[in-house]
N, C-alpha and C positions, 0 to 999 in steps of 0.2 A: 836656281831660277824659280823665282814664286809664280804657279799657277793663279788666274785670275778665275772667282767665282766664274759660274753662266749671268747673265744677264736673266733677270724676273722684270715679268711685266704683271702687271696688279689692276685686275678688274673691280671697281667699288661703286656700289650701288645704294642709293637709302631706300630703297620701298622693296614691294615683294613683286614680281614678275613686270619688271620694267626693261628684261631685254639682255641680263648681265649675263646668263647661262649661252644664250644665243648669238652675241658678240662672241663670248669666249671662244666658244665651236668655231665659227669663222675665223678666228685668229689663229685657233689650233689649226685648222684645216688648211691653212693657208703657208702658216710655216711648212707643216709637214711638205705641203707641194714645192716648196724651194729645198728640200731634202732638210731641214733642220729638224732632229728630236725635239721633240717635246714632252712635258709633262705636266698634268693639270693638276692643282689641290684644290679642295674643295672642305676646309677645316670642319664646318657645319652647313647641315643642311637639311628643309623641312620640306617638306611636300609628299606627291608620291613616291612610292617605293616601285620596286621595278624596270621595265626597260624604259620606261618614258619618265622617271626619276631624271635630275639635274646630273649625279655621277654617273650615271649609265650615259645619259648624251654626249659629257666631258670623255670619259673613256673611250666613249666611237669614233671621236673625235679624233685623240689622240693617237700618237704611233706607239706609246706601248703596252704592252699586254698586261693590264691591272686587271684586278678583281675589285670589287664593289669596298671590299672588309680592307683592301690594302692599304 
């Protein structure tokens, strides 16, 4: 029996803080409340560094326990 990938859903944005970090988080947040894992990528990313950075929001987001460097 062949296993089927998970399902990706894919956030794309053209400009720079038009709301795509902040959809994401509610979408993560929202899965996780119906019990589904999740996991965000985040391939590049500019801005601040630290906890208010875009991967740091993604992370709090999500249900598993990443690190920044993962």
């Amino acid at each position: 029996m062949t296993q089927r990938p998970p399902p990706r859903i894919y956030v794309i944005g053209t400009d720079t803080d038009v709301g795509k970090t902040a959809c994401t988080c509610a979408m993560l947040l929202g899965l996780n409340a119906r019990g589904l894992s999740v996991l965000p990528q985040k391939p590049v990313a500019s801005g601040p560094e630290g906890p208010r950075s875009d991967i740091a929001r993604l992370i709090a987001a999500s249900d598993q326990p990443l690190q920044p460097d993962e």
